[in-house]
C-alpha positions in Angstrom: 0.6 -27.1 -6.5 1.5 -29.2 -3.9 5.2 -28.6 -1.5 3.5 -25.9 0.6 2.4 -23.7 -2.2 -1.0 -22.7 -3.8 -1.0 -20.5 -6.5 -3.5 -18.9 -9.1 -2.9 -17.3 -12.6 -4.0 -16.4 -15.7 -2.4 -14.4 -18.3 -2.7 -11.1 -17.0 -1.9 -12.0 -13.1 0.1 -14.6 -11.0 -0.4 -15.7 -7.2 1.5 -17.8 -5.4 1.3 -18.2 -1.5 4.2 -20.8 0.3 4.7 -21.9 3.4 7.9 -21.0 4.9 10.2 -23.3 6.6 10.4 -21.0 9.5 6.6 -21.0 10.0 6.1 -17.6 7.8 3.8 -17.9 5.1 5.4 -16.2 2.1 3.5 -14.0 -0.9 4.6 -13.1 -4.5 2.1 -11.3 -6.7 2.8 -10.8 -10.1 1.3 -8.2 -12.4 1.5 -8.5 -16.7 1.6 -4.9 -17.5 2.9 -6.3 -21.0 -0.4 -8.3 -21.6 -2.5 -5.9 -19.8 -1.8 -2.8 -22.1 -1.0 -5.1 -25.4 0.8 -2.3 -26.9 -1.5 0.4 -25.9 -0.3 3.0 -23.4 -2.9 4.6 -20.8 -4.5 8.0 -20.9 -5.2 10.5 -18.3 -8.5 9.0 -16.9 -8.5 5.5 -17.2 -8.3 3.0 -15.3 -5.3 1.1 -14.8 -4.2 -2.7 -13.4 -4.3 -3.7 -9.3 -3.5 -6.5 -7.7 -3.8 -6.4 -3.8 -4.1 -8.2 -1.1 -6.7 -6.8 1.6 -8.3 -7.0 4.9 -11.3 -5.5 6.2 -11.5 -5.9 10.2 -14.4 -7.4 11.7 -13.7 -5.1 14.7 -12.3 -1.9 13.8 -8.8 -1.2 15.2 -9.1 1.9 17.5 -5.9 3.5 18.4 -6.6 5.7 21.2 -6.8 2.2 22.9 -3.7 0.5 22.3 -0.3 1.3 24.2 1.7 0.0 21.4 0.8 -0.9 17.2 3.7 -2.2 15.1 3.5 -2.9 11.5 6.1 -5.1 10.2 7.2 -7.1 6.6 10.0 -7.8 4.9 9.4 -7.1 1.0 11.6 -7.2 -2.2 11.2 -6.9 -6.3 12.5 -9.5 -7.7 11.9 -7.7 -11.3 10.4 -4.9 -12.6 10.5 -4.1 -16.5 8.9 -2.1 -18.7 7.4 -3.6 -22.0 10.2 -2.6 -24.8 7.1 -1.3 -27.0 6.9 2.3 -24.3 10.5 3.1 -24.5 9.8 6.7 -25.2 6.4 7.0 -24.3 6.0 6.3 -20.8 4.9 9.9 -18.9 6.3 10.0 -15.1 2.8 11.3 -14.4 0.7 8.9 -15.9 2.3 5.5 -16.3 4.8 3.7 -13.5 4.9 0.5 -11.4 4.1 0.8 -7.6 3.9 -1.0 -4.3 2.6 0.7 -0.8 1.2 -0.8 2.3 -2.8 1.2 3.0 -5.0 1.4 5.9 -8.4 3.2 5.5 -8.7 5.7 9.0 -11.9 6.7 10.1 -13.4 9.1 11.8 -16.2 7.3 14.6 -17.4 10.3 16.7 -21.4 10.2 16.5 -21.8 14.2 16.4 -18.5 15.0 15.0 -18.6 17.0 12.0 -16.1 14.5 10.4 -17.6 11.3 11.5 -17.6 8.8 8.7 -14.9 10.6 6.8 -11.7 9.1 6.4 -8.2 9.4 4.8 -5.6 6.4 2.9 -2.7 5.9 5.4 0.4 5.1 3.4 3.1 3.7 3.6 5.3 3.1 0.3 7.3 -0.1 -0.6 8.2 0.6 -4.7 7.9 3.1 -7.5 9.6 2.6 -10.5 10.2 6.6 -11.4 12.3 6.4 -8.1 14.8 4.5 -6.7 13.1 5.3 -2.9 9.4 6.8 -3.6 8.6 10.0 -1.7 5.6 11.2 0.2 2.9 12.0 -1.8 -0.1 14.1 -0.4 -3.2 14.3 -3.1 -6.6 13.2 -3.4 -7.4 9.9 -4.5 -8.6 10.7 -8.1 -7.5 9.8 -11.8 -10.1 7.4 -12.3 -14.2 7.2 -12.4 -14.2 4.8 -9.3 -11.8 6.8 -7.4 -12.6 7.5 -3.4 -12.0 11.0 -3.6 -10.3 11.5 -0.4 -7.3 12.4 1.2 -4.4 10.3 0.8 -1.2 10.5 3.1 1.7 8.6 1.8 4.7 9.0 4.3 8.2 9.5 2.9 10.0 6.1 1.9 13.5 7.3 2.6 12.1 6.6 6.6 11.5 3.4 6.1 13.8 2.2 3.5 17.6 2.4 3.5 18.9 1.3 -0.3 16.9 1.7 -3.4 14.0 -0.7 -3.1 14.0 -2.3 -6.6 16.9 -3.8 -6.2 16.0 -7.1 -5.6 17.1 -7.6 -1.6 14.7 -8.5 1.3 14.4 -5.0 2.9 12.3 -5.4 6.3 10.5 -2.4 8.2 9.3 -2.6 11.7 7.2 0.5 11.9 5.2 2.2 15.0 1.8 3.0 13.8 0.5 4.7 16.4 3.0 7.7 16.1 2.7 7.7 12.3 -1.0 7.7 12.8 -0.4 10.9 14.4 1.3 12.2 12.1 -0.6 11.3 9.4 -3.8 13.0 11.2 -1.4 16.1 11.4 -0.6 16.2 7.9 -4.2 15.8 6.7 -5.7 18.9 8.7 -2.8 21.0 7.0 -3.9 20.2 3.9 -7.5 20.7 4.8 -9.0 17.4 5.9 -10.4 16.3 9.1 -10.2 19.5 10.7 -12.7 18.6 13.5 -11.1 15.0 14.2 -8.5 14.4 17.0 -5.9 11.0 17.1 -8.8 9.6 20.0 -11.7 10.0 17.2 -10.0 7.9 14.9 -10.5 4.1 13.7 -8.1 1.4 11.3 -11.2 -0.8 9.0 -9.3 -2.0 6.8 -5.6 -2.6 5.5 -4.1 -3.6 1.8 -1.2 -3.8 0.2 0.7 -4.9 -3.3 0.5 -3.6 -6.9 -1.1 -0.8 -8.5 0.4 -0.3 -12.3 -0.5 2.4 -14.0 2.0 1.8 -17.0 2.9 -1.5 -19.1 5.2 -3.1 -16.3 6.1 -6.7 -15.9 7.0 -7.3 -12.1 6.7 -8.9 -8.8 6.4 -8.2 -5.6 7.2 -10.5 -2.7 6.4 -10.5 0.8 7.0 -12.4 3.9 7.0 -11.8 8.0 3.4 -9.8 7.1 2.0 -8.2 10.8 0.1 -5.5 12.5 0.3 -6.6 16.7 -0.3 -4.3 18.8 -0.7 -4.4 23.2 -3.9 -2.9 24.9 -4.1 -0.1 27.2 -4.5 -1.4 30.9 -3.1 -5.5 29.8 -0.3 -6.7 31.4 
């Protein structure tokens, strides 16, 4: 595309990645719920539209050995709109628009009951049922690929001051390794990971954009994109 930007579509999905003047790189990912559904809305079972960006670390993140782990962005919807067609048949359960920031967590104790089991980390950007979206505490399930485990979204209203579909840069600087803790916490109340303590646990991969589970137009954009974090014992 030329100017600093690179971008990829076709008529279900739009990319576009620019180069900032301030050195940030920039992201806006667009999903064409219109297209994607062409006039069909989706039942309770089927799969439904993604488009994510994702890492998966070469070297695991451990927490127990960093002193500090901040995750940061600044994110806004410049439009979200439902295709004309579902007025009237969209069902808050099945069908909506959302954005959230995931990190699979691990446990990596050889001999631990719960070694190789994990929970998705959350934390959530949009939802079009709300004007903030809440935490949200379920399996992952409703469709055949599913992972079937435990995923912790935190509350939004922590993280997010004004209603986050309204078009504005909203930024978040967020310490992980409390959350992390928190999120360990609220698994083992719910019944997961009972034999897993914060030091057993490991970060292998993160993602974060669009899931769209109704017939939604939208974008999502993203800049100022980090997880840094300082090492026990450096200096």
């Amino acid at each position: 595309m030329g100017g600093g930007q690179w971008g990829a579509e076709n008529r279900a999905k739009r990319v576009l990645v620019e180069h900032l003047g301030d050195g940030q790189t920039g992201l806006r990912l667009e999903v064409r719920g219109d297209f994607e559904y062409d006039g069909r809305m989706r039942a309770a079972g089927e799969p439904w539209p993604h488009l994510l960006i994702e890492q998966c670390f070469d070297t695991p993140v451990i927490p127990k050995e960093f002193k500090t782990l901040s995750f940061a962005m600044e994110a806004r919807i410049p439009f979200c709109k439902p295709a004309p067609w579902s007025e009237g048949k969209r069902a808050p359960g099945l069908h909506t628009a959302q954005v959230s920031a995931f990190w699979t967590v691990h446990n990596v104790s050889k001999g631990n009951p719960d070694c190789g089991d994990m929970i998705w980390f959350g934390i959530p950007f949009f939802d079009a049922r709300h004007e903030i979206p809440p935490a949200h505490y379920a399996l992952d399930s409703g469709k055949a690929d599913a992972s079937g485990k435990f995923i912790c979204m935190l509350d939004g209203k922590r993280f997010w001051k004004e209603p986050t579909g309204n078009g504005s840069w909203q930024k978040v600087d967020a310490d992980l390794l409390a959350l992390l803790r928190e999120g360990l916490t609220t698994a083992q109340q719910h019944g997961y990971l009972q034999n897993t303590k914060f030091e057993d646990l490991s970060i292998d991969s993160f993602n974060l954009g669009w899931e769209i589970p109704g017939p939604y137009d939208a974008a999502f954009e993203v800049r100022g994109l980090s997880m840094q974090g300082e090492i026990e014992g450096d200096k």
